[in-house]
C-alpha positions as semicolon CSV with decimal commas, in nm:
position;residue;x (nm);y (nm);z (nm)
1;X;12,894;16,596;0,537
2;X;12,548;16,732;0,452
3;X;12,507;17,093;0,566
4;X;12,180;17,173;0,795
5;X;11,957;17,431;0,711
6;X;11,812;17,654;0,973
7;X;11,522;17,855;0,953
8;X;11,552;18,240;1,128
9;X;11,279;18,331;1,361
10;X;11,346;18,629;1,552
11;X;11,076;18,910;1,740
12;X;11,215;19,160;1,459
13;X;11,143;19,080;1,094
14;X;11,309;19,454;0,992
15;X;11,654;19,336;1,143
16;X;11,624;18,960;1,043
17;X;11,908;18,795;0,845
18;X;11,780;18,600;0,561
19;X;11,797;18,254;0,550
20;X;12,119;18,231;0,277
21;X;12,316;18,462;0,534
22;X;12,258;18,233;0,806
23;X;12,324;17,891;0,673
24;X;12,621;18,070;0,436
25;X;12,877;18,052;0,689
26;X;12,717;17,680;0,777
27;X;12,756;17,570;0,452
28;X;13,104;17,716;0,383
29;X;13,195;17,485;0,674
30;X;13,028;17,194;0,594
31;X;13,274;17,197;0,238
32;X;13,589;17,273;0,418
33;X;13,567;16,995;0,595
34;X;13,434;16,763;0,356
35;X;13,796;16,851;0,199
36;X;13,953;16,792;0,505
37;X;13,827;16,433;0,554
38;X;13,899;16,314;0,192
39;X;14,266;16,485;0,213
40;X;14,229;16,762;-0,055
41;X;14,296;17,007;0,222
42;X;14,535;17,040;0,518
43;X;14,432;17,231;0,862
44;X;14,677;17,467;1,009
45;X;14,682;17,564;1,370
46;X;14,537;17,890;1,500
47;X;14,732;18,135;1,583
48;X;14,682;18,450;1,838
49;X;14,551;18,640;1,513
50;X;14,276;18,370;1,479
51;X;14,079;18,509;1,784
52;X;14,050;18,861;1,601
53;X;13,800;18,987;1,345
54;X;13,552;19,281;1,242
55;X;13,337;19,244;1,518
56;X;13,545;19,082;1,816
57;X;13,918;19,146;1,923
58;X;14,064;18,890;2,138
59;X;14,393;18,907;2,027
60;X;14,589;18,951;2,395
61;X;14,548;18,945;2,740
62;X;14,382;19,295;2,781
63;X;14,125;19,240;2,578
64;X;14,038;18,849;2,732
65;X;14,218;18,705;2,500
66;X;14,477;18,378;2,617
67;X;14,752;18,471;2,779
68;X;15,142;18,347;2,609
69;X;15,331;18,105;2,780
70;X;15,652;18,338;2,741
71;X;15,407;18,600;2,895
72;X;15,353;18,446;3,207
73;X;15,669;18,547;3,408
74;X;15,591;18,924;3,291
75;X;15,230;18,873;3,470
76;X;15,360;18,882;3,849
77;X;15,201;18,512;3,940
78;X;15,309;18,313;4,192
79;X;15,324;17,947;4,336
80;X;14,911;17,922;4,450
81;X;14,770;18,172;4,216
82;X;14,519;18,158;3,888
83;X;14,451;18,386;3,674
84;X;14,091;18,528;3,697
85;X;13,922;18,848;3,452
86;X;14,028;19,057;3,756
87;X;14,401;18,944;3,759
88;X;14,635;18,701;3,961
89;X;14,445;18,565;4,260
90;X;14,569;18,359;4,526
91;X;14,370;18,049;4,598
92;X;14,438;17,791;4,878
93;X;14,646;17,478;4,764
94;X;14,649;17,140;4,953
95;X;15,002;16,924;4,972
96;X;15,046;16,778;4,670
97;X;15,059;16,425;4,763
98;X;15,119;16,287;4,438
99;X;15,297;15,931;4,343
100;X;15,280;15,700;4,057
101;X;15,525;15,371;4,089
102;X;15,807;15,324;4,319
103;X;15,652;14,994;4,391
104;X;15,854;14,826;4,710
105;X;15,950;14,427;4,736
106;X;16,213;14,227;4,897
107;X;16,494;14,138;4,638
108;X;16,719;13,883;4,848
109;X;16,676;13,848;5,248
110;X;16,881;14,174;5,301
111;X;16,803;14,361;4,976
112;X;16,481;14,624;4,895
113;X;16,384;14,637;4,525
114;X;16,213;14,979;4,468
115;X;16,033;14,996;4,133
116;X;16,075;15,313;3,893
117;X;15,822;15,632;3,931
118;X;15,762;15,977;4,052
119;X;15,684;16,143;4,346
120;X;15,626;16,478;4,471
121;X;15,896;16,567;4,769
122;X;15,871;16,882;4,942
123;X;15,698;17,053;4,621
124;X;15,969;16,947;4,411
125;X;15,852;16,609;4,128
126;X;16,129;16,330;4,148
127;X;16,139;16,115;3,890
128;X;16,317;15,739;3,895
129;X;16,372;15,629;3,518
130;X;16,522;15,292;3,633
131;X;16,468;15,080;3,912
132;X;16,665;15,124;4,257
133;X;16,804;14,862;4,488
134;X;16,950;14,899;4,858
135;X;17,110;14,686;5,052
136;X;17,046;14,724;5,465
137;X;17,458;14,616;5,478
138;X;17,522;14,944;5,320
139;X;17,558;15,238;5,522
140;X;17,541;15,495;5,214
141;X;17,182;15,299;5,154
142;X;17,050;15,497;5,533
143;X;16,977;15,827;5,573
144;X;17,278;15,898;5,785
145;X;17,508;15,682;5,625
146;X;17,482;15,447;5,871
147;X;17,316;15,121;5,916
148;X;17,072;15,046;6,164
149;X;16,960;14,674;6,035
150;X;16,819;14,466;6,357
151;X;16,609;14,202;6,343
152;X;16,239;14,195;6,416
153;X;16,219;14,576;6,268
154;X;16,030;14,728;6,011
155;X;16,277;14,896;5,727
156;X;16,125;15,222;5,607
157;X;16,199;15,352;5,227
158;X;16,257;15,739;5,167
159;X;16,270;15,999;4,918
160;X;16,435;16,273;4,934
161;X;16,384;16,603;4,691
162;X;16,751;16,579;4,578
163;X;16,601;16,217;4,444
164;X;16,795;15,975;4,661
165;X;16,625;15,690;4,822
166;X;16,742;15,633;5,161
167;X;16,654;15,345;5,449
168;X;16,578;15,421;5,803
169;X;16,452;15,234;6,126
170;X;16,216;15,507;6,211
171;X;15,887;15,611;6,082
172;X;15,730;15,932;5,964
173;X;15,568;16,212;6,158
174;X;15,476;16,459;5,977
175;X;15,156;16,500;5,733
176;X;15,391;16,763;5,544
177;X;15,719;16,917;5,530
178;X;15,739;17,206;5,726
179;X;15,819;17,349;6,088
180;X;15,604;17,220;6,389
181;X;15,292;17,448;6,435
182;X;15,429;17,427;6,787
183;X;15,641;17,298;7,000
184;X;15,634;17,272;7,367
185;X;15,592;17,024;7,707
186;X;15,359;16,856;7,918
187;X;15,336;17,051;8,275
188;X;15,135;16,769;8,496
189;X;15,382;16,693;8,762
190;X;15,226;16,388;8,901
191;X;15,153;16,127;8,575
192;X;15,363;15,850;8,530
193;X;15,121;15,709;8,219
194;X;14,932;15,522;8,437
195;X;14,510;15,519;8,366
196;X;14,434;15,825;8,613
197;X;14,785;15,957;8,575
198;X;14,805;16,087;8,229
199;X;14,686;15,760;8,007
200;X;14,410;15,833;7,792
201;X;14,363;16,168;7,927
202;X;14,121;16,410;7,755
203;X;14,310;16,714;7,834
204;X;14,648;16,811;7,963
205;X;14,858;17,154;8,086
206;X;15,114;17,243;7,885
207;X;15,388;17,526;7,910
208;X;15,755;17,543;7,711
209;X;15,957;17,356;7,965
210;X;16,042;17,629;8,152
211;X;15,706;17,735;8,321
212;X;15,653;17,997;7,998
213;X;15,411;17,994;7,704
214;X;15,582;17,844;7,447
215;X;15,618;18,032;7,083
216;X;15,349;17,991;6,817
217;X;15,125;17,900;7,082
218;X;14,874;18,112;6,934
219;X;14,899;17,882;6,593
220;X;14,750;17,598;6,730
221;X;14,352;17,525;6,584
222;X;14,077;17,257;6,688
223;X;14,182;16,981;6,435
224;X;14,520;16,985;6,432
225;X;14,719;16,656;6,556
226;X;14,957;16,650;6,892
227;X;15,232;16,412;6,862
228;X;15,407;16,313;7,197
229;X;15,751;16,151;7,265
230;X;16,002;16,144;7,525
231;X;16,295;16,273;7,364
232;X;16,417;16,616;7,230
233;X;16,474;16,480;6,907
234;X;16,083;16,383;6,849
235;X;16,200;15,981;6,778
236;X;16,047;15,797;7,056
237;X;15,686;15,792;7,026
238;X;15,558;15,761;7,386
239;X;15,298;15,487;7,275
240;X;14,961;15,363;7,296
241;X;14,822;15,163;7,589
242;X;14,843;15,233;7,994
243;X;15,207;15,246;8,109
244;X;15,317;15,189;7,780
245;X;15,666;15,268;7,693
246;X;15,840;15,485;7,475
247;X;15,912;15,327;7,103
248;X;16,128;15,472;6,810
249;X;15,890;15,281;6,584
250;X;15,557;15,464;6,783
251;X;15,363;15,754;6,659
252;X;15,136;15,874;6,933
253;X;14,914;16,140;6,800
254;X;14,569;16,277;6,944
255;X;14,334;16,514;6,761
256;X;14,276;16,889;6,949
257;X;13,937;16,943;7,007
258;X;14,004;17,262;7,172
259;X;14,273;17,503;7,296
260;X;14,322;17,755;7,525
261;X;14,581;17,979;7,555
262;X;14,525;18,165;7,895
263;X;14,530;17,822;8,053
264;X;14,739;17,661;7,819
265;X;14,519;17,394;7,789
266;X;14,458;17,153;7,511
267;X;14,137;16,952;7,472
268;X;14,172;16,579;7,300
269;X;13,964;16,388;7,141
270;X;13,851;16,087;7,341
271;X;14,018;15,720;7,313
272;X;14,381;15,819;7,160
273;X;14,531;15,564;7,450
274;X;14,825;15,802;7,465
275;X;15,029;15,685;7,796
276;X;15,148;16,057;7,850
277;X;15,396;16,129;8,126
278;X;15,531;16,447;8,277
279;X;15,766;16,668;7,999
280;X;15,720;16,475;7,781
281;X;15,796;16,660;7,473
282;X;15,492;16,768;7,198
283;X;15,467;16,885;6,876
284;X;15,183;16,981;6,682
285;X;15,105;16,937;6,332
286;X;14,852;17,010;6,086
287;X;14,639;16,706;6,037
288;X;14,651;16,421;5,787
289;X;14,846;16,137;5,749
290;X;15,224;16,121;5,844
291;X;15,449;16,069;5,516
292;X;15,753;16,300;5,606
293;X;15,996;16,297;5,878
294;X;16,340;16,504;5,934
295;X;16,683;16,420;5,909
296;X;16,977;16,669;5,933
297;X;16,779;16,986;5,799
298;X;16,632;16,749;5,491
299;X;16,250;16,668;5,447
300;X;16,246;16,299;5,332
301;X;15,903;16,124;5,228
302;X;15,817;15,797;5,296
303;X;15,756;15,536;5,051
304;X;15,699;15,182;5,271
305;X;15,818;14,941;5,447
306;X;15,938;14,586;5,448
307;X;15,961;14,395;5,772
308;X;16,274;14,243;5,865
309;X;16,200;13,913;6,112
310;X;16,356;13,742;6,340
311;X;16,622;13,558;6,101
312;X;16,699;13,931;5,981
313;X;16,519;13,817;5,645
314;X;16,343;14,063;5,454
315;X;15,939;13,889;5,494
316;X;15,788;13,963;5,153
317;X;15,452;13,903;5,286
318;X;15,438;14,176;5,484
319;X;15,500;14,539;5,335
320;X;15,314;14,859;5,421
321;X;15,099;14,822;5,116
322;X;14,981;14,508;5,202
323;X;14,616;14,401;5,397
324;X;14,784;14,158;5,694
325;X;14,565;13,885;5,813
326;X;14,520;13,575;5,960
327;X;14,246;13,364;6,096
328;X;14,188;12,998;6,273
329;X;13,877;12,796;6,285
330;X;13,828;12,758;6,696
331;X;13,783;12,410;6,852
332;X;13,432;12,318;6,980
333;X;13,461;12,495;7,323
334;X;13,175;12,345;7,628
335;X;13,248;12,592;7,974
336;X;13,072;12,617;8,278
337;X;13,276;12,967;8,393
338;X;13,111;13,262;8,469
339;X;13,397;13,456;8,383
340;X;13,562;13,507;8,052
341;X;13,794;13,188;8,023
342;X;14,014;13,146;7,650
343;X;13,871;12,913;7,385
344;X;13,986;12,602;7,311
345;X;14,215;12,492;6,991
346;X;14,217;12,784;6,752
347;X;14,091;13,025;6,967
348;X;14,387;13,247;6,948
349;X;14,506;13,391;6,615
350;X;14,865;13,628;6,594
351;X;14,923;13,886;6,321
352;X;15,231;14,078;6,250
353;X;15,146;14,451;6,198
354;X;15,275;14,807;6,149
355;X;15,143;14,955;6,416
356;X;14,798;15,142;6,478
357;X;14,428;14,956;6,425
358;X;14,353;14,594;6,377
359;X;14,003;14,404;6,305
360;X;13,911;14,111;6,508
361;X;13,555;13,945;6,385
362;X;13,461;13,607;6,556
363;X;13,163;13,414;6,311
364;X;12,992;13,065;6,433
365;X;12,701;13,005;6,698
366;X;12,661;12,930;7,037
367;X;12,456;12,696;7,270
368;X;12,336;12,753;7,624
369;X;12,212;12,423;7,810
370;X;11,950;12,566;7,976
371;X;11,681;12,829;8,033
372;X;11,725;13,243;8,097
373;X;12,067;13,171;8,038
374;X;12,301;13,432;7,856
375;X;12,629;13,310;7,679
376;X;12,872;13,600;7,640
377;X;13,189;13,641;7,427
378;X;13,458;13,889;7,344
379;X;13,812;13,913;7,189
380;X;14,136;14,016;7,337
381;X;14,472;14,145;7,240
382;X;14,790;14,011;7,385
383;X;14,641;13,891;7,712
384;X;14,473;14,209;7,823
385;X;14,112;14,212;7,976
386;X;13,809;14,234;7,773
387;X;13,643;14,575;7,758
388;X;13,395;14,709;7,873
389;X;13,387;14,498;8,177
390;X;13,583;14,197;8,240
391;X;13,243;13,971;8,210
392;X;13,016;14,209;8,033
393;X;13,110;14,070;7,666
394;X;13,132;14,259;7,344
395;X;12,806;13,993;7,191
396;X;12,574;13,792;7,439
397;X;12,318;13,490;7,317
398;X;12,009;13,424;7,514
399;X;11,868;13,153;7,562
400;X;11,528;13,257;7,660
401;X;11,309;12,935;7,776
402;X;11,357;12,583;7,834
403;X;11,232;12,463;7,564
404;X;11,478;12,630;7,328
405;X;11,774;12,417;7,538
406;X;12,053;12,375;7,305
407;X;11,938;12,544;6,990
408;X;12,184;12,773;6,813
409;X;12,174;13,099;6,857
410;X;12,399;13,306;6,578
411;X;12,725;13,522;6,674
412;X;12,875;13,789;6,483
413;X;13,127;14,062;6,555
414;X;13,423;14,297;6,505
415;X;13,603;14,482;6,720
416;X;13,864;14,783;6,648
417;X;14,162;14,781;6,853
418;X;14,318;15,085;6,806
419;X;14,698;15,194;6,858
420;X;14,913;14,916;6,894
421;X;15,242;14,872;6,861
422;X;15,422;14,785;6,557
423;X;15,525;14,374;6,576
424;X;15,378;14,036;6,677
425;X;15,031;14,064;6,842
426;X;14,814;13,758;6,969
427;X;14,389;13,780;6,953
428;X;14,219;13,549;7,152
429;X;13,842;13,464;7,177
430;X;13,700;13,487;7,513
431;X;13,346;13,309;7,656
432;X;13,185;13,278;7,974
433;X;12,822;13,176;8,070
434;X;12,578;13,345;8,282
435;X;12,463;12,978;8,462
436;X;12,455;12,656;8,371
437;X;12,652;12,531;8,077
438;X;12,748;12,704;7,736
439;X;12,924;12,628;7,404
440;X;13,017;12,674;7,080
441;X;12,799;12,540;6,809
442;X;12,888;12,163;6,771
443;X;12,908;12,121;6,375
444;X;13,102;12,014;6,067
445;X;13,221;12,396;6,047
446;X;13,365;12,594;6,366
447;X;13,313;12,895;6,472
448;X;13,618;13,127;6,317
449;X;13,839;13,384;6,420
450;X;13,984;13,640;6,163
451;X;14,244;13,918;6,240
452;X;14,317;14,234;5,985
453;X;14,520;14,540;5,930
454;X;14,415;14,692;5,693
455;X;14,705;14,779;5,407
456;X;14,784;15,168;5,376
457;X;14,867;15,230;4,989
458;X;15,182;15,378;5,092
459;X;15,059;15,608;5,303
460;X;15,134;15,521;5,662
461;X;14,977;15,471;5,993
């Protein structure tokens, strides 16, 4: 390796170092290594002594220098501190949320195949060398040690930090594992979880199911999450939708906009579709997404699921890591109606999901026979009526003069239905016309209907 020369030029010619004392050193480099790369010499690891000399002692931890790993424990650091010129300072630390592996399949129509890999569980790393089967027949396979296979279920997979991987019929609520922020009831004596009676409210009265304020009330910030359920034990997710009932399998959660403790009253965030009823019980918890749940004083994370269906078979297809969706190609559809009326063949697609937000997107075109008419269309979900309005339509097509009678006018949505239910749920497209006559575009390829849920990497609802 040829060494470079440089050339001093500094504001002081009296104090200057020559030219030989500055490439010297250089030069005395460029042949040690030289030796190193044809094998004539070996190169030895630096030592604490290395980062000492005439001019600059670095040699331990008072004077900058590194810091031993044996020395550590004499420093006085703890969990969520560095180490900073100034001494031990305590930082803010997220959840560790880590996981590599533990990859979960069906293995036979009442086994779960979970793959090797690591995960972090309550702050503590658990590690799976080999890979783990359990068998929904086997009670020592649920948290509990007892089974609770049924058909038509989703079967969650758990970690614990003691390393065992456990079953269980019910899903996760917690974004980590710690005590609720809070705990306490809903005080609104007259809702039932009707719309106007505590369904999709955007605030409710609260108190600790005794007329008090309940403890930690003053913990409770703008952004954390409310869960609300109708049992002591925080199991039965009240549930999205008006009237809707309670479901082990639910989480109902709504984001606090606001709080306020002199009238303990919480502001939500609009659109959570939480059918809330009188004492129903609430817990809050700091926001992000629900990977722990309870059990008997343990924290246990959640890995996945598998669904079990109606044969009590194991459905490969759909686990929680997987994007769900389904779509049909609609049936030329001619109506008259001026209110929404179902599409012909095709125009209802189903889709098995976890629980939470699907995608609905119609594609194709429409025709209107004739002139100032409007054709309208929207999707559905299990039967329920269109939103906004019952006629309004989510897309319209115009059909401004005569003489554009029967030309095709391009549609194109998506709509987000939020919070449903985990299981079987049917999308329908809907059409109506504002006069006259309307269709669907009459070609070699139909207009289509495509459902999604989107897959959650293992992370939950």
């Amino acid at each position: 390796m040829p060494a470079v020369n440089y050339t001093p030029h500094v504001d002081d010619p009296a104090n200057a170092l020559n030219a030989a004392e500055l490439n010297g050193p250089i030069d005395e480099l460029s042949r040690a290594l030289e030796k190193i790369k044809d094998g004539s010499k070996a190169m030895s690891a630096p030592d604490i002594t290395s980062f000492a000399n005439s001019l600059h002692d670095h040699s331990n931890v008072a004077k900058g220098g590194p810091v031993e790993g044996t020395d550590i424990a004499s420093t006085g650091a703890s969990n969520g501190q560095v180490l900073s010129p100034l001494g031990w300072v305590t930082v803010p630390v997220a959840p560790m949320l880590f996981r590599r592996g533990f990859g979960i399949r069906k293995l036979s129509a009442g086994t779960i195949l979970i793959g090797a890999g690591e995960v972090v569980v309550d702050g503590t790393v658990v590690q799976k060398a080999t890979q783990t089967v359990l068998d929904l027949a086997t009670a020592a396979d649920w948290i509990g040690a007892a089974t609770h296979e049924s058909a038509s279920m989703w079967i969650h997979v758990y970690a614990n930090a003691a390393g065992n991987l456990k079953l269980h019929d019910w899903c996760p609520y917690s974004s980590v594992p710690s005590a609720f922020v809070c705990e306490m009831r809903i005080a609104q004596a007259t809702w039932t979880g009707a719309a106007g009676l505590g369904y999709n409210s955007l605030s409710l009265v609260y108190d600790d199911g005794a007329g008090g304020n309940p403890a930690n009330e003053a913990n409770i910030q703008p952004g954390m999450l409310l869960g609300v359920y109708s049992d002591s034990g925080y199991t039965l997710g009240r549930g999205k939708g008006a009237s809707a009932a309670a479901a082990e399998t639910t989480l109902s959660f709504a984001r606090i906009t606001a709080v306020d403790t002199a009238t303990n009253t919480l502001t939500l965030e609009a659109d959570h579709r939480i059918a809330m009823v009188d004492n129903d019980y609430l817990t809050v918890i700091q926001a992000g997404m629900p990977i722990y749940r309870q059990e008997s004083a343990t924290w246990y994370r959640w890995l996945g699921a598998v669904f079990n269906n109606a044969s009590s078979d194991l459905d490969a297809a759909h686990a929680s890591h997987r994007h769900h969706y389904n779509f049909q190609e609609v049936g030329d559809t001619t109506t008259a109606s001026t209110t929404m009326v179902a599409a012909s063949t095709g125009g209802t697609v189903s889709l098995l999901t976890m629980g939470g937000d699907v995608e609905v997107s119609a594609h194709g075109a429409a025709i209107s026979a004739g002139a100032n008419q409007w054709t309208h269309f929207e999707t559905s979900v299990d039967g329920a009526a269109p939103t906004p309005t019952a006629n309004e339509g989510f897309l319209r097509a115009y059909n401004p003069d005569a003489a554009g009678a029967n030309r095709a006018v391009p549609i194109d949505f998506t709509r987000l239905f939020v919070g449903l239910l985990p299981g079987t749920h049917e999308f329908q497209l809907k059409m109506r016309i504002s006069a006259g006559t309307g269709s669907t575009f009459y070609s070699t390829f139909h207009c289509q209907l495509f459902a999604r849920e989107p897959g959650n990497n293992g992370l939950g609802y």
